[in-house]
N, C-alpha and C positions, 0 to 999 in steps of 0.2 A: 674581648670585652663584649657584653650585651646588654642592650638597652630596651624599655619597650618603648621609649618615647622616640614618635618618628622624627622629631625635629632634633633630638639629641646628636652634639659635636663630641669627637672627643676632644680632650683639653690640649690646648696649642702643648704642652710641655712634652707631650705624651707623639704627639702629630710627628715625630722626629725619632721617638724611642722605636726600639722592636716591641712593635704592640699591631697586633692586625683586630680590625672591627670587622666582627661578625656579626653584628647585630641580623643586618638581611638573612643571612645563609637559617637563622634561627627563629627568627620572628613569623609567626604564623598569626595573624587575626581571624580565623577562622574557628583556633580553640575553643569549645568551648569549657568557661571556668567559672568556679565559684567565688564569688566575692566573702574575703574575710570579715567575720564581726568579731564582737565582744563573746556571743553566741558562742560560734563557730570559729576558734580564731588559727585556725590550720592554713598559714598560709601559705605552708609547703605544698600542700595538696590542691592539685589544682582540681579535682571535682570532687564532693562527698562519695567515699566509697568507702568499703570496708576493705585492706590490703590484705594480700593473700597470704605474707610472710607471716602475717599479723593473727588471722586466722589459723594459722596449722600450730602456732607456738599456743595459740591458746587450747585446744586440742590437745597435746602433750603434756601440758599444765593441769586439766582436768583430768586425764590420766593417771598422772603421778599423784594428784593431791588422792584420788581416791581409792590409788593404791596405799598409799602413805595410810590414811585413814583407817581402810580396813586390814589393816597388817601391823599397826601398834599404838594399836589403842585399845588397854586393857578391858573395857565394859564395851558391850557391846552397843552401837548406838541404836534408841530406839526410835518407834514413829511418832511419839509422845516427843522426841526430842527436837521433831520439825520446828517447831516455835523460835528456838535459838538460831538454826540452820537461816532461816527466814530474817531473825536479828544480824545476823552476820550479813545477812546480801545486803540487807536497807542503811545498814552502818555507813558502809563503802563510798554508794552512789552520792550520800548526804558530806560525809570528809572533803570529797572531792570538790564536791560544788561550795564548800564553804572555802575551801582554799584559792579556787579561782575566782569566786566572786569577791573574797576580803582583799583578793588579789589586785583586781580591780580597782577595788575603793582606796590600800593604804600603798599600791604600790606592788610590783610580783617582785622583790628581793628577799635574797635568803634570809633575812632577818623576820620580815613579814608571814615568809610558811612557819618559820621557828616559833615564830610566835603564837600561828594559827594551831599547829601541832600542840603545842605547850595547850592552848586553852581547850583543843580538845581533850586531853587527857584531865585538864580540871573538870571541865564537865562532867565526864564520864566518874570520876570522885566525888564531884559533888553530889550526881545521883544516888553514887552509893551508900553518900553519909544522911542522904536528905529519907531513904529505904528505912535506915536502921533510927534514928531519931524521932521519925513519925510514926514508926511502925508501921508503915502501908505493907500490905497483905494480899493485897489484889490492884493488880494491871489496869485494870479497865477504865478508868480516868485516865492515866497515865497514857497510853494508848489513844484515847479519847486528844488530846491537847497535843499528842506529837503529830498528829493528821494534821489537826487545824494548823499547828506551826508550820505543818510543811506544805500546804497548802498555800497560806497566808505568803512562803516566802516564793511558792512559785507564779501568784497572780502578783505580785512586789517585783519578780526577774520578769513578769513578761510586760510590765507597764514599763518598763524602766529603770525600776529600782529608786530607791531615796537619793537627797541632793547630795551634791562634793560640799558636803557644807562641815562643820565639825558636831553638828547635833545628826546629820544625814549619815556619816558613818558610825556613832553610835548607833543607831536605830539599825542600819546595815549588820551591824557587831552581832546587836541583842536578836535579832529578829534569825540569822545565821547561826546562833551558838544555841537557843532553844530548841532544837530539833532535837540537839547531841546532850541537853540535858535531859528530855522526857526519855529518850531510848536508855540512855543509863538505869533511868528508874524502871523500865516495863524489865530490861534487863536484870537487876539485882532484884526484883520484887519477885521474879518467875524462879530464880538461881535460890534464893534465901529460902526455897519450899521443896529443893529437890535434897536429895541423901547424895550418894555418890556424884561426881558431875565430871569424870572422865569423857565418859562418853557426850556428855553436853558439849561439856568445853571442843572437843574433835569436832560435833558437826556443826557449831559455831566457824569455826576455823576455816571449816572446809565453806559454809556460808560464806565469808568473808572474802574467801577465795574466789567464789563465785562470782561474788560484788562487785572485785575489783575488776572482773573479767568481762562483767557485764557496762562497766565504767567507758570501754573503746564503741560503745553506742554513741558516745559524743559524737567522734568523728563523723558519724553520717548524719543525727539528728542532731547534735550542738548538745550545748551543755545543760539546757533548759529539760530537755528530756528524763535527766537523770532525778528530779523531783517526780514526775508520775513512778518512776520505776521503784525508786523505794518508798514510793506511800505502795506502792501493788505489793510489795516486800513485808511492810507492817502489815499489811491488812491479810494477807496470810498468813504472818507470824499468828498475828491473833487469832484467826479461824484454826490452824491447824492447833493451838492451845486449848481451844474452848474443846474441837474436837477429840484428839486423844488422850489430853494430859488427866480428863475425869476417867476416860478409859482406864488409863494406866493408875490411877488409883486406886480404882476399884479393886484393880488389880491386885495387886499389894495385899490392900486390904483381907481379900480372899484366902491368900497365900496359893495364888494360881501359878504364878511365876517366880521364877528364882534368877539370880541376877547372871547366870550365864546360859539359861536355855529361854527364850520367850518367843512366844507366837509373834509377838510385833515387833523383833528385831531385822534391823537393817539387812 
């Protein structure tokens, strides 16, 4: 057995059993360790690092996904199709942090991710029905309001967050599940305007892949970090939209390109 407390007995029942205390032989106060939070709550890990096991799988994972990618997937992806790739990464970082933070507030049992899961997928619907009922045509609001939300929710994680109160975790709820409804919309709103989306859909995918990879940033910055990463995520998406998706219109338009030979593909 091991203890870290130096005053720690073990229990008279035990004082008799075949049981030997090692506590000495193992105890070092010298280590140094990181103290777990809500943040950072690796409390296997005793300093922030990134593990080496951890790093080479991900390495082999970016390999395969974009072998997988460029080997079947009928359209060829283009640089017009950055936009999505960029939706894919900022998806990720955002799931994630809505599941440990609602984690937090209702509790981390499999009922509570079931549920976090379940309302991300409403979200993600209700973008797409909120796309086709208003007729929105263009992102840039949409975009505009998923910043602020995710901004809003990461000066919210770094104050503290709202009360254990039951009007505190709604506001927790609302304030956590509006990220995943403006991305829905800048998503369906960009998707509703393209022709084929094969090749969308692949470098979505492979985004997404990226996202979740980019996700083991936690471990060495906490979990807080993962809101700048996918506002850097959006704000790409959108830059790389404004930038080639007029390109690739033009394109079109011209009849310069054909959909299996193009200067701007992947």
């Amino acid at each position: 057995m091991i203890s870290n407390d130096p005053n720690w007995e073990p229990p008279a029942g035990l004082l008799n059993a075949d049981v030997k205390d090692v506590t000495a032989q193992y105890a070092d106060p010298l280590t140094a360790a990181d103290v777990s939070t809500d943040d950072w709550p690796f409390f296997y890990m005793p300093q922030r690092i990134y593990p080496l096991s951890y790093l080479i799988m991900i390495f082999l994972i970016l390999v395969l996904s974009l072998f997988l990618v460029g080997n079947f997937v009928d359209e060829a992806p283009r640089f017009s199709h950055l936009s999505f790739f960029f939706l894919g990464v900022g998806f990720m970082p955002v799931e994630t942090k809505s599941i440990t933070e609602l984690g937090l507030t209702f509790g981390n049992t499999w009922q509570v991710i079931g549920i976090v899961i379940a309302g991300i997928l409403i979200m993600a619907f209700l973008g797409n029905c909120l796309v086709q009922w208003l007729d929105i045509k263009r992102p840039h609001i949409s975009y505009l309001f998923l910043l602020a939300a995710l901004a809003a929710g990461w000066l919210s994680a770094r104050s503290g967050g709202f009360g254990s109160t039951p009007i505190g975790r709604l506001e927790t709820a609302a304030l956590l599940c509006l990220p995943l409804l403006f991305s829905g919309i800048v998503f369906s709103t960009l998707l509703s305007g393209r022709g084929r989306i094969s090749g969308i859909m692949a470098m979505n995918v492979l985004g997404a892949i990226v996202g979740g990879l980019l996700e083991y940033n936690s471990m060495y910055f906490g979990f807080q970090a993962l809101y700048p990463m996918a506002m850097v995520s959006y704000g790409c998406a959108f830059a790389s939209e404004w930038i080639f998706a007029s390109k690739d219109a033009a394109g079109y338009r011209r009849g310069e390109w054909s959909s299996a030979n193009s200067p701007e593909s992947l």
